[in-house]
N, C-alpha and C positions, 0 to 999 in steps of 0.2 A: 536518567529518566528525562530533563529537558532538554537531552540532545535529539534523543528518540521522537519526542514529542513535538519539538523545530524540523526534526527531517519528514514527519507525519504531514506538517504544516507545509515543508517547502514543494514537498509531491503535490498534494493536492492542489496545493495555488499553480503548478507545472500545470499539472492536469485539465485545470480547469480554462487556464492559456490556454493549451493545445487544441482542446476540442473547441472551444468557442471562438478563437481566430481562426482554425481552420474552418469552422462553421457558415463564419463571416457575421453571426447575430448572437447576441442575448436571448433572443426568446425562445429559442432551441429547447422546444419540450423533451424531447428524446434525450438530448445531453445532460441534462438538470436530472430525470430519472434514470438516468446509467452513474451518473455520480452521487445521487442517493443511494442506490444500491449497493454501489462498491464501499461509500464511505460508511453505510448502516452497517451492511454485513463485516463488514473489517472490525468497526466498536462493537457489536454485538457478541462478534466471535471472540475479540479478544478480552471481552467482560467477563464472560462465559469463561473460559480458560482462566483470568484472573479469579476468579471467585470460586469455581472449584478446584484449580491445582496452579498456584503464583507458580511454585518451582519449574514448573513444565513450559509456561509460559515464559520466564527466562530463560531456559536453557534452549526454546526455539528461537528464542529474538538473537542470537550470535551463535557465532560461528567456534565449534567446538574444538577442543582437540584431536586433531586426526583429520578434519576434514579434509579431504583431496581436493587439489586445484580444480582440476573440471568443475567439479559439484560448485566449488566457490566462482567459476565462470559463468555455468550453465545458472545459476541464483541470482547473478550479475544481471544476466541478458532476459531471463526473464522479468525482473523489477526494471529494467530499461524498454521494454517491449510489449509489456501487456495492458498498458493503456489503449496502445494500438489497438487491441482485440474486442 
């Protein structure tokens, strides 16, 4: 759980890099309400999941048995790429 919790932590602080040096400001209202968003809806969803079905919600957060490479690429490149978005 506090690895999961340090890698939550080292994205967002990424994240918040990313947009606000490529910004060039702090006072970027649009970036501060896109990072509300992504960071609310992420604890809300995963609240929600925790508190009616824990099991389910650890069985999303890793990677299963069986999982195929691709899937575990294409899961890659999405989590490397959709801040961009």
């Amino acid at each position: 759980m506090f690895i999961r919790i340090l890698l939550a932590v080292v994205v967002i602080a990424l994240l918040v890099w990313g947009l606000f040096t490529t910004a060039g400001r702090w006072d970027w209202m649009q970036g501060w309400v896109y990072l509300a968003v992504i960071i609310g809806g992420g604890t809300v969803s995963d609240a929600i999941l925790w508190w009616k079905n824990p099991e389910l919600l650890r069985r999303r957060s890793r990677f299963g048995e069986g999982t195929k490479t691709w899937d575990k690429v294409i899961l890659t490149m999405l989590l490397c790429f959709s801040p961009a978005t």
